[in-house]
Structures are given as C-alpha cells and as structure tokens.
C-alpha positions, 0 to 999 in steps of 0.5 A: 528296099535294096536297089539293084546290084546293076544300079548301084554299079551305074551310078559309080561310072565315071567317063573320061571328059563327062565325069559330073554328068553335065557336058554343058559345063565342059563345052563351056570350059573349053569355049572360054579356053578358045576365047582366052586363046583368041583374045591374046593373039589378037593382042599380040600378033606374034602369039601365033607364030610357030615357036610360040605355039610350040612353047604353049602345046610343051608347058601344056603337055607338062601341066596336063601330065602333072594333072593326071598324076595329081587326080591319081593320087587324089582318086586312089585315097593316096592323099588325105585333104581333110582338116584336123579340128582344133 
C-alpha cells in the first residue's frame, strides 16, 4: 500500500527549534544553559557586570554563526562522516 503523497511530504518537515519532535528536550536545554549561567554569576559577582555580558553575547554569536554553517554543510551531504572499514 503507498502512503499518500501529502504524508510522505509531512514527515520531512523540519521546523526550526522543534526539528526531533520533542519540545520537551529543548526547554530542558535551554533550562540548564539558564542554571549554568545562574550558578557562575552566583560564583563569581563580576560575571554580571556589563563588559562581560558583552564579551558572552560576541563569543556566543561566533560559536552559533559557525554552527549554522557546520549543519549547512552537514544537511546538504557536503560532508561525508561515514567511516571506511578496514
């Protein structure tokens, strides 16, 4: 039996943030990235202070920049990750 066409087209939708299905595990990730930020400026007062948020919201925007272009690369088969047997 064929499945129909509007299916099949269905189950290779991928959103943005809820690309697994599952917003469960997002809101988890985003929960302990608050709680590790949390924690290290309990630690250590200064962490808050203007300068260093900046410094955090740079190397941030880098690392998410170079993200991006590494799932490009990975989405459009650029990249090939399997391993040769030996």
């Amino acid at each position: 039996m064929v499945a129909p066409e509007h299916t099949k087209t269905r189950r290779r939708e991928l959103t943005w943030i809820w690309a697994d299905g599952s917003p469960s595990a997002v809101i988890l990730i985003y929960c302990l990235a608050a709680i590790i930020y949390l924690i290290t400026g309990i630690r250590s007062p200064g962490f808050f202070t203007g300068g260093k948020l900046l410094s955090v919201f740079v190397l941030a925007s880098v690392l998410g920049v170079l993200a991006l272009a590494q799932q490009l690369v990975l989405i459009l088969k650029g990249v090939d990750l399997s391993l040769p047997g030996r």
